[in-house]
N, C-alpha and C positions, 0 to 999 in steps of 0.2 A: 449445414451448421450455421448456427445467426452467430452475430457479431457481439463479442459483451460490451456494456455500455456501461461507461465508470461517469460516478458522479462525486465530487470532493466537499466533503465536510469538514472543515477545519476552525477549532474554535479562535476567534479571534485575542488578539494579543502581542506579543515580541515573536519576532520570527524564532523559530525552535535554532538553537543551536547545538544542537546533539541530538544524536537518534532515539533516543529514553524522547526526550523534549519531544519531540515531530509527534513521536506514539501516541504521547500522551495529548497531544493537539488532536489528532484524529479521533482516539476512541477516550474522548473529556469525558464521558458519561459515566466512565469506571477504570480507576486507576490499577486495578488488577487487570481487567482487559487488555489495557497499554502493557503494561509489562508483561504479560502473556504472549500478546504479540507481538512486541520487541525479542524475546526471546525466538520464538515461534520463527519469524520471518529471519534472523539473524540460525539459524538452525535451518531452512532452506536455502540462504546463499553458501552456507558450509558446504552445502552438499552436491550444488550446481558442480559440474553439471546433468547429473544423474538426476538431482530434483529429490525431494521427499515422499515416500510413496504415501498416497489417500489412506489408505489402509492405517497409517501409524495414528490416527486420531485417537486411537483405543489405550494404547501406551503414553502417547500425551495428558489424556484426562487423566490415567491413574495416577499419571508422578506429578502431575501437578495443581491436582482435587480438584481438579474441574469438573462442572457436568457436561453433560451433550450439547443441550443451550445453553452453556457459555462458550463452548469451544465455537459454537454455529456462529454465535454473533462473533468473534473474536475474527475467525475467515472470512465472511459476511464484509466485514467493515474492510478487513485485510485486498479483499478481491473489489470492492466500493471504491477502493483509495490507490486502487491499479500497483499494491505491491508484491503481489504476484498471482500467479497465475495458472489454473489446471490442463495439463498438457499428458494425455499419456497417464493415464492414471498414477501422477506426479505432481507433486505440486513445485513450483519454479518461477523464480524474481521475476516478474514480468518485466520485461524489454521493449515489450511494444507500446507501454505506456509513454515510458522515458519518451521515446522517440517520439510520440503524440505532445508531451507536454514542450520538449524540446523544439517543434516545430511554430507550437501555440508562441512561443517566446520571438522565435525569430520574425512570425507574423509583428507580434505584437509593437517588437522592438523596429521594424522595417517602417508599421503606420506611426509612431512615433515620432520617426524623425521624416516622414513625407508631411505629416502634418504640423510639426515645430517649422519647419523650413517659409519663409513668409510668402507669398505669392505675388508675385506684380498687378 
């Protein structure tokens, strides 16, 4: 099994202060997107830990007039942006993101202050 590979898009601006906010940083391109996947993603941490089954795409579009390529891109962007994740024919908040970007910070925050520090 290869490794998935998250790449972040986020449009620039005030940092999001609310989860509507962050969505709509992610998927700028369409604000029905953002709020499909704010709901969407907020509907699989409900269900953690069990996860959402793949299958339910089909009952997603009807109730919420989507077509198939929007739901694609909606996951697409959703699995791009490491908020979750398919495990088990499930989908589920990815964790191993967190812990990726959580690490990215401690890095970042550790060379910050080796390089703030003056050197003799």
């Amino acid at each position: 099994m290869t490794e998935a590979k998250t790449t972040i898009l986020l449009r620039g601006g005030t940092v999001a202060a609310s989860g509507p906010a962050l969505f709509r940083r992610v998927f700028w391109k369409s604000a029905f997107l953002a709020e499909q996947a704010f709901s969407f993603w907020r509907e699989v941490r409900r269900l953690e830990p069990e996860g959402l089954q793949v299958q339910a795409w089909k009952d997603w579009t009807l109730k919420r007039h989507m077509s198939v390529g929007q739901f694609y891109n909606m996951v697409h962007g959703l699995l791009g942006a490491g908020l979750v994740e398919r495990k088990d024919a499930r989908w589920h908040v990815s964790k191993s993101f967190l812990q990726e970007v959580e690490a990215m910070l401690q890095i970042h925050s550790k060379d910050q202050t080796e390089t703030s520090t003056p050197r003799p």
